[in-house]
C-alpha positions as CSV (number, residue, x, y, z in Angstrom):
1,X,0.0,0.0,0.0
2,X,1.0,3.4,-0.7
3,X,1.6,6.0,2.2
4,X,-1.5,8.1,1.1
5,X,-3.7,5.0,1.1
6,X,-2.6,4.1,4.4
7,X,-3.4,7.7,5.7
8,X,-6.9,7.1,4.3
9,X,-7.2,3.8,5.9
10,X,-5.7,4.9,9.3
11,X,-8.1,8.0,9.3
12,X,-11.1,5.8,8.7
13,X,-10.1,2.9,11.0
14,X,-9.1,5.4,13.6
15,X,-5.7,3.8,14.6
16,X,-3.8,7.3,13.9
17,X,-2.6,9.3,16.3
18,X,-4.4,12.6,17.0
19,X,-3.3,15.4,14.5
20,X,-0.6,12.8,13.1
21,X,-1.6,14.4,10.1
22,X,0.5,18.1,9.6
23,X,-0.9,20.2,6.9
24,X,2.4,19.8,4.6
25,X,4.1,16.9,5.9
26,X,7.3,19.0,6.6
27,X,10.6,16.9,6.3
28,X,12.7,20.4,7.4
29,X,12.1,19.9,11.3
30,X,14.5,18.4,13.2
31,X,13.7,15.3,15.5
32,X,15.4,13.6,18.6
33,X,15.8,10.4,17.7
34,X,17.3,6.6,18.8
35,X,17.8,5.6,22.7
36,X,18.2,8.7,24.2
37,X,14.5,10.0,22.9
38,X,13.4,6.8,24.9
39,X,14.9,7.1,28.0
40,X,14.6,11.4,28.5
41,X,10.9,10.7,29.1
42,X,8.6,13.1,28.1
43,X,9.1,16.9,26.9
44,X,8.4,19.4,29.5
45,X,6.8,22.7,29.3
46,X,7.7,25.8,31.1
47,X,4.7,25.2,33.6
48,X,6.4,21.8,35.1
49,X,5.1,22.5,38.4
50,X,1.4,22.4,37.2
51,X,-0.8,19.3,36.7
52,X,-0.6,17.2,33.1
53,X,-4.2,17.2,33.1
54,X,-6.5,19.7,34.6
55,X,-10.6,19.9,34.0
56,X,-12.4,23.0,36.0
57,X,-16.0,22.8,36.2
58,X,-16.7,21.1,32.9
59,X,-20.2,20.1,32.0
60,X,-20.7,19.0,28.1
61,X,-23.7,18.6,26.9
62,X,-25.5,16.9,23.9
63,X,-29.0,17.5,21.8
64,X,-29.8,14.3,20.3
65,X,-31.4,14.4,16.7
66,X,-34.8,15.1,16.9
67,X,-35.0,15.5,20.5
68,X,-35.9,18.9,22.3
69,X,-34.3,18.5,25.3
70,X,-30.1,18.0,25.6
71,X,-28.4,15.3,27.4
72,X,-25.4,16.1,30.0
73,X,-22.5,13.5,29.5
74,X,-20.5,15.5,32.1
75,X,-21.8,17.7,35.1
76,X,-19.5,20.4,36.3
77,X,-16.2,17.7,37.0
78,X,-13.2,19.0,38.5
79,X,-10.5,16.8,38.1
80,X,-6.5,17.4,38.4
81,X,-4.0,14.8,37.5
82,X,-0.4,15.5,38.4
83,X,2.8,14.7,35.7
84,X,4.4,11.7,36.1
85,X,1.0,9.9,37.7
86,X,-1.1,6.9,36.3
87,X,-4.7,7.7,37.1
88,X,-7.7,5.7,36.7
89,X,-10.8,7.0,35.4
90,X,-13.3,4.6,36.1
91,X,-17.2,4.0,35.9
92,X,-20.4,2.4,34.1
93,X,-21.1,2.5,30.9
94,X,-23.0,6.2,29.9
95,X,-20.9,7.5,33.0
96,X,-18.9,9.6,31.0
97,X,-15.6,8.2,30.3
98,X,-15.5,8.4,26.7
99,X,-16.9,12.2,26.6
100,X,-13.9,13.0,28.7
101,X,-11.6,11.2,26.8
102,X,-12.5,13.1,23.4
103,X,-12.5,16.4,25.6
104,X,-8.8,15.9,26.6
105,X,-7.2,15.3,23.3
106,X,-9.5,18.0,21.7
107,X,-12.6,15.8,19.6
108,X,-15.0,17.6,21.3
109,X,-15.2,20.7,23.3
110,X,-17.2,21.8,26.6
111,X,-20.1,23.4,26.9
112,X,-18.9,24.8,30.4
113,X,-15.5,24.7,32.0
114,X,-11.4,24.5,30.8
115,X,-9.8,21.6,30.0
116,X,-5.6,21.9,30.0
117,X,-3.2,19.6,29.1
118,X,0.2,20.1,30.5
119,X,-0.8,24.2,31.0
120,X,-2.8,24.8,27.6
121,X,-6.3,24.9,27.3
122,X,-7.1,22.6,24.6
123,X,-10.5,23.6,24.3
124,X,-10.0,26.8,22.8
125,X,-7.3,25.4,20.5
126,X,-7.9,26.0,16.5
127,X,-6.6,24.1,13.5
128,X,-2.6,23.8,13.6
129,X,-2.2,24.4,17.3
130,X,-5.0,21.5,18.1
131,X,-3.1,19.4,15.7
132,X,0.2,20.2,17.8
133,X,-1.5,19.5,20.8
134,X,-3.3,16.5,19.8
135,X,0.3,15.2,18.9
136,X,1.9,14.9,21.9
137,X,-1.4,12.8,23.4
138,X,-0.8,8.8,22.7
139,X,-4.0,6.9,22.6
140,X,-4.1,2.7,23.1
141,X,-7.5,1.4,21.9
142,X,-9.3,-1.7,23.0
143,X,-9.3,-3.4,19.9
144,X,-5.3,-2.6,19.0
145,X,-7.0,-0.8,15.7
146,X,-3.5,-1.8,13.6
147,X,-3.5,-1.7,9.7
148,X,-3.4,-5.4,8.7
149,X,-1.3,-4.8,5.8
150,X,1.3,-3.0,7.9
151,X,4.1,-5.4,10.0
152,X,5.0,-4.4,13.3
153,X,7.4,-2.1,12.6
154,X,5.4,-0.2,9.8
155,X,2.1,0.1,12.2
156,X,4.5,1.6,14.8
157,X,6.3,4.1,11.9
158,X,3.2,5.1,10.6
159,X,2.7,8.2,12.7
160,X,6.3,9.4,12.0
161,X,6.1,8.8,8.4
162,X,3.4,11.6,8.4
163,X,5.6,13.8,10.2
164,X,7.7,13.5,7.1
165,X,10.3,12.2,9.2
166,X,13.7,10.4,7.1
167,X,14.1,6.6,7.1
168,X,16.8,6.8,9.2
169,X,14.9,8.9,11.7
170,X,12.0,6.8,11.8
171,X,14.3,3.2,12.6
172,X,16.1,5.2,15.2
173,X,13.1,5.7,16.7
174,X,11.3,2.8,16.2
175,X,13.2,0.1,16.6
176,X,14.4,1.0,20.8
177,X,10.2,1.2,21.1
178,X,9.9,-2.6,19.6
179,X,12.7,-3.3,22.1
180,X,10.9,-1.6,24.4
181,X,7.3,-3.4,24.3
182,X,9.3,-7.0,24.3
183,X,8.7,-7.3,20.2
184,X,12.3,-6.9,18.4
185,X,11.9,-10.4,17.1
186,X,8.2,-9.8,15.7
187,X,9.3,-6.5,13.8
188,X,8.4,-8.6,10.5
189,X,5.3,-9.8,11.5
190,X,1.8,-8.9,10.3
191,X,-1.2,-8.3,12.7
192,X,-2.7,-11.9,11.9
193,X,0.4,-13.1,13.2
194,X,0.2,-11.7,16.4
195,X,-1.5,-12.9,19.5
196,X,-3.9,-10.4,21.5
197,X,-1.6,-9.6,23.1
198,X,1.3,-8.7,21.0
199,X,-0.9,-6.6,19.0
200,X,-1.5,-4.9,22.0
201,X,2.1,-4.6,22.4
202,X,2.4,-2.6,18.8
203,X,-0.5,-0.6,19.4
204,X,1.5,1.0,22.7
205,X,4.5,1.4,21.0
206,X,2.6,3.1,18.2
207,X,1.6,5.5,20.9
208,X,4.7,5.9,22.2
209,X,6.4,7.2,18.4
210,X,5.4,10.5,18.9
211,X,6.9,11.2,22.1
212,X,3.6,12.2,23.8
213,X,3.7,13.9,27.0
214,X,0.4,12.2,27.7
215,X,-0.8,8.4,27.1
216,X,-4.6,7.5,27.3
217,X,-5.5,4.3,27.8
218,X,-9.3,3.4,26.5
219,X,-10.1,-0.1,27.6
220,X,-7.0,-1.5,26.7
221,X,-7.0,-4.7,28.5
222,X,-10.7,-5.3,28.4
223,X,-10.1,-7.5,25.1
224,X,-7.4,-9.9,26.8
225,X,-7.2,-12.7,29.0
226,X,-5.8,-12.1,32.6
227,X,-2.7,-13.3,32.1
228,X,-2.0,-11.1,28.9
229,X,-3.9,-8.4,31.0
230,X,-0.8,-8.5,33.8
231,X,1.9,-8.6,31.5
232,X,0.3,-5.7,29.9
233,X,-0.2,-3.5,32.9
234,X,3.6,-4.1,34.1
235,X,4.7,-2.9,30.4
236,X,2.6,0.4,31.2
237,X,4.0,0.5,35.0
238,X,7.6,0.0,33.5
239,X,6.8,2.8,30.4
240,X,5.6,5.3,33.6
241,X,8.4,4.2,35.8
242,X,11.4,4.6,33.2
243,X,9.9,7.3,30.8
244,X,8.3,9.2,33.7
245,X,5.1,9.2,31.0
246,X,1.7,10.6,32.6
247,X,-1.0,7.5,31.9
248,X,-5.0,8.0,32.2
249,X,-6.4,4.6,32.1
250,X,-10.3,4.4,31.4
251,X,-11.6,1.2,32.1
252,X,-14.6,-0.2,34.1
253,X,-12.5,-3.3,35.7
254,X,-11.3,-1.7,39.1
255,X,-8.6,-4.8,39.3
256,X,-6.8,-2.5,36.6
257,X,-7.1,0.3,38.7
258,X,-6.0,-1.4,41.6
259,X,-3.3,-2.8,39.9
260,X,-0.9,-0.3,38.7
261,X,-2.9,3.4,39.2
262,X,-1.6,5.8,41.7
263,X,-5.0,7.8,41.8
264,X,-8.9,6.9,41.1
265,X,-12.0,8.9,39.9
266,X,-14.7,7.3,40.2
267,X,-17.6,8.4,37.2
268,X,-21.1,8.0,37.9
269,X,-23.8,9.5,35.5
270,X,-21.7,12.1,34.0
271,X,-20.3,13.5,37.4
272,X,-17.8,12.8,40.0
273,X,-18.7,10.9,42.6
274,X,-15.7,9.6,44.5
275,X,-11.9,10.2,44.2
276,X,-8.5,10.5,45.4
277,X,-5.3,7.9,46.4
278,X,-6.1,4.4,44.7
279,X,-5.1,3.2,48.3
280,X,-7.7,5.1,50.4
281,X,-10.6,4.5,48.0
282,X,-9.9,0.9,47.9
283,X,-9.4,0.3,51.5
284,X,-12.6,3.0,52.5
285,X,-14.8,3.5,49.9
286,X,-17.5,6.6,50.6
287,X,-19.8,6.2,47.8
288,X,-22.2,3.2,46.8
289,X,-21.1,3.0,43.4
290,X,-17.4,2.4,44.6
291,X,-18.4,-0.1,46.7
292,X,-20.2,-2.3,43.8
293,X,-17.5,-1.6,41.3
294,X,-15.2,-3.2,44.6
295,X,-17.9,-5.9,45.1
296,X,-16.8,-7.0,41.8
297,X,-13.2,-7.9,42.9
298,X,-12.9,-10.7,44.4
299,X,-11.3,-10.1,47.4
300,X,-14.7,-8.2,48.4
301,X,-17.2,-10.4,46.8
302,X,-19.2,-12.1,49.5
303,X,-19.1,-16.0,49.0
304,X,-22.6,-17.4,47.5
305,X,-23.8,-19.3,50.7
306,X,-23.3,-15.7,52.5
307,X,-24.8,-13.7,50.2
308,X,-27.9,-16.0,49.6
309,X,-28.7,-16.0,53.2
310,X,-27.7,-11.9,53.9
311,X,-31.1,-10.1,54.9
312,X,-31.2,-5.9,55.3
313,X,-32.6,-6.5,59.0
314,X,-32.4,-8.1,61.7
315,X,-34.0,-11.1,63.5
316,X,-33.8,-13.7,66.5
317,X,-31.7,-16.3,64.4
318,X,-29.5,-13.7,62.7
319,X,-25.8,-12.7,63.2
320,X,-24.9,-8.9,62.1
321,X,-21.9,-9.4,59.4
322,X,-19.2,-6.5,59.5
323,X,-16.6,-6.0,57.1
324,X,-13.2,-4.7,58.9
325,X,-10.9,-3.4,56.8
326,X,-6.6,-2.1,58.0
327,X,-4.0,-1.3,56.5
328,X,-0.2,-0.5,57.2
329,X,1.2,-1.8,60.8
330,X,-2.2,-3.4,61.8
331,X,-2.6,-5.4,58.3
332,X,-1.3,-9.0,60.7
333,X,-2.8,-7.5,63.9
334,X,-4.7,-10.3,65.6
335,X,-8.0,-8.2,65.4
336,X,-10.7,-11.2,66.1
337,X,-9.0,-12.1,68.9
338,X,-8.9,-8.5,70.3
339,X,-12.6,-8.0,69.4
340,X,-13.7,-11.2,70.5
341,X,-11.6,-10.8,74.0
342,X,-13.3,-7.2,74.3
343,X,-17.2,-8.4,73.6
344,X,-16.8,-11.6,75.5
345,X,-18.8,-13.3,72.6
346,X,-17.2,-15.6,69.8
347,X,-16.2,-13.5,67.0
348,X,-16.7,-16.1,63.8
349,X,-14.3,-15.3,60.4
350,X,-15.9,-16.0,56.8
351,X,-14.1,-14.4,54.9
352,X,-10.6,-12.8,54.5
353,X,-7.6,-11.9,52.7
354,X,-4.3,-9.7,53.1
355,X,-3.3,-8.2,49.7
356,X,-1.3,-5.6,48.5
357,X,-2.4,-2.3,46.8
358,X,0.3,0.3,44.9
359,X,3.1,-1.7,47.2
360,X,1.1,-1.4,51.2
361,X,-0.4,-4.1,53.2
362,X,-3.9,-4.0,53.1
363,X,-6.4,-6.5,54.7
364,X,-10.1,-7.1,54.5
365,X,-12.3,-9.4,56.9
366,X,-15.5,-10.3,57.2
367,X,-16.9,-11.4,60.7
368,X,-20.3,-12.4,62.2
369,X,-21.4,-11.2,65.3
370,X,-23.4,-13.4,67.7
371,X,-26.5,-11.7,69.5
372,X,-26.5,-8.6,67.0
373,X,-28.5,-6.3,69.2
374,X,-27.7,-2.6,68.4
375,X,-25.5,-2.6,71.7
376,X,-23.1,-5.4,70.2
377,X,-23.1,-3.9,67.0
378,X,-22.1,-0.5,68.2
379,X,-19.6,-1.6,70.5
380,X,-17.5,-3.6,68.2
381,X,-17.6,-0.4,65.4
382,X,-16.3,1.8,68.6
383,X,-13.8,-0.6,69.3
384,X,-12.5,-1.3,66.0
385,X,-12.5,2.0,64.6
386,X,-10.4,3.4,67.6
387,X,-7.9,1.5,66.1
388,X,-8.4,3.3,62.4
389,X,-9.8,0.5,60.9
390,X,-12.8,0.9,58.7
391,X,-15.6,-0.7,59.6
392,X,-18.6,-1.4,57.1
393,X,-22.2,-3.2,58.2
394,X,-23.2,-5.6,55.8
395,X,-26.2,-6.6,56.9
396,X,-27.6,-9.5,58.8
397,X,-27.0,-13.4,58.2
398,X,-28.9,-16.2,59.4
């Protein structure tokens, strides 16, 4: 294929980069190129002490066709990501995600509120600055959106090609990225002889050609297996790590978030309703829409033969079932004993696990209490959360 037909494939496919495209293809600019453009990390600005990401009050809203009234996608959302960070956007489907995902590299623009990107306000960029801007934003797709008649290393060179960048250039830069992703000896290779995976692989080295200052991850693992999934994650934890790359990862699976992210929002019908450390939210959740997106991780999903026999109130058979959560120097504390000792009643375990989250101890255990009169109840919460350990009533079992 011909570079022009591959710019008209890419564009209609959507696998190029945004504003890939510059309006002459100039071949006069000079480039860094090779190793060292890998391992300088990102290009700064002159506002380095300001976030990568910033949103201030935005709310954008749509008029479907042939509707009167208009749709909010996003409700006044502040939001503030710092450089060097992986954050995790995360929420339902019709939450928002992808609305703020085409607000920060530029496809659409608010109807309220800024929205900056390493100290410019890309909403009120205009035709060859939003192109420039849209450059430096890397974007990994779910489906790996590669051009099947590209190899590897084409799929990865296509961006820079449209830059109108030299042969040499272009091999100098991708060839440390193949390195990079694990895929030297598949350089050759054509999409349909790739695994899931290792077209995954290309696609993130593909963002990575243009040196963004900014990498946006939309559902990227969602198409994988869990094992491919982890080896996936630790390449993006190692390309923040060593390239000191910001990373805003939008997914619905809060394992991912849990994973590898340093920092959390939480969408819920277009508006923030939870955010902050990936560590707090995790181990104290405020808002019922974390706590179901946690219910799905396994470490927090009640076992069947609890949950088929958990009632909202209580009764003369029925034991009141707590989750305690602690973290840090109490994560091996003998807390049933201490709790048992301190109601004088048997304190029985059904659940628990001690995990890790961004590197800290963090356990989670879930405990009936016998005779679950509000006095028994409220005396074990006082107990436990003198302590600083959280404390969440699940209900009642029988």
């Amino acid at each position: 294929m011909t570079l022009i037909t591959d710019i008209r494939t890419g564009l209609e496919a959507g696998v190029l980069p945004y504003g890939s495209l510059p309006d002459d293809l100039d071949t006069s600019t000079q480039y860094e190129t090779g190793a060292d453009a890998l391992t300088r990390g990102p290009r700064r600005s002159s506002v380095a002490d300001t976030p990568m990401v910033e949103l201030i009050g935005v709310s954008k809203r749509f008029k479907p066709r042939g509707a009167s009234l208009e749709v909010a996608a996003l409700n006044g959302v502040d939001l503030s990501i710092p450089r060097g960070s992986i954050a995790g956007i995360i929420g339902r489907s019709g939450a928002g995600k992808s609305t703020l995902v085409r607000l920060l590299n530029g496809l659409e623009r608010p109807t309220e509120g800024r929205v900056l990107v390493d100290g410019t306000e890309v909403s009120h960029l205009t035709g060859s600055a939003l192109r420039e801007a849209r450059r430096s934003i890397g974007m990994i797709f779910q489906h790996f959106n590669l051009l099947s008649s590209r190899t590897a290393f084409d799929n990865v060179a296509l961006p820079l090609e449209l830059q109108g960048q030299s042969k040499q250039s272009i091999k100098a830069r991708v060839e440390p990225l193949l390195e990079l992703v694990g895929l030297t000896d598949k350089r050759d290779r054509y999409p349909a002889e790739l695994s899931g995976g290792q077209k995954q692989r290309v696609g993130i080295a593909r963002a990575l050609a243009t040196e963004p200052k900014l990498l946006l991850s939309d559902e990227a693992t969602s198409a994988l297996d869990p094992e491919t999934t982890q080896a996936i994650l630790g390449l993006l934890a190692r390309i923040n790590r060593e390239l000191g790359l910001t990373i805003v990862l939008i997914t619905h699976e809060m394992d991912v978030v849990k994973e590898i992210a340093h920092q959390v929002t939480v969408l819920d019908r277009g508006s923030i309703v939870e955010q902050g450390d990936v560590f707090d939210v995790f181990t104290r959740p405020q808002h019922e829409v974390t706590r179901a997106f946690l219910g799905a991780v396994s470490s927090r999903a009640l076992p069947a033969f609890i949950a088929d026999r958990l009632h909202a109130e209580p009764g003369p058979d029925r034991q009141a079932l707590i989750r305690i959560t602690f973290a840090g120097p109490h994560a091996t504390d003998p807390v049933v004993t201490r709790l048992s000792r301190h109601l004088d009643r048997d304190v029985t375990i059904l659940q628990g696990e001690v995990d890790a989250i961004g590197g800290r101890p963090f356990g989670s255990l879930v405990v009936a209490l016998p005779a679950p009169g509000d006095t028994t109840l409220s005396q074990a919460t006082a107990y436990l959360q003198q302590f600083d350990l959280g404390v969440e009533h699940l209900g009642y079992v029988s």
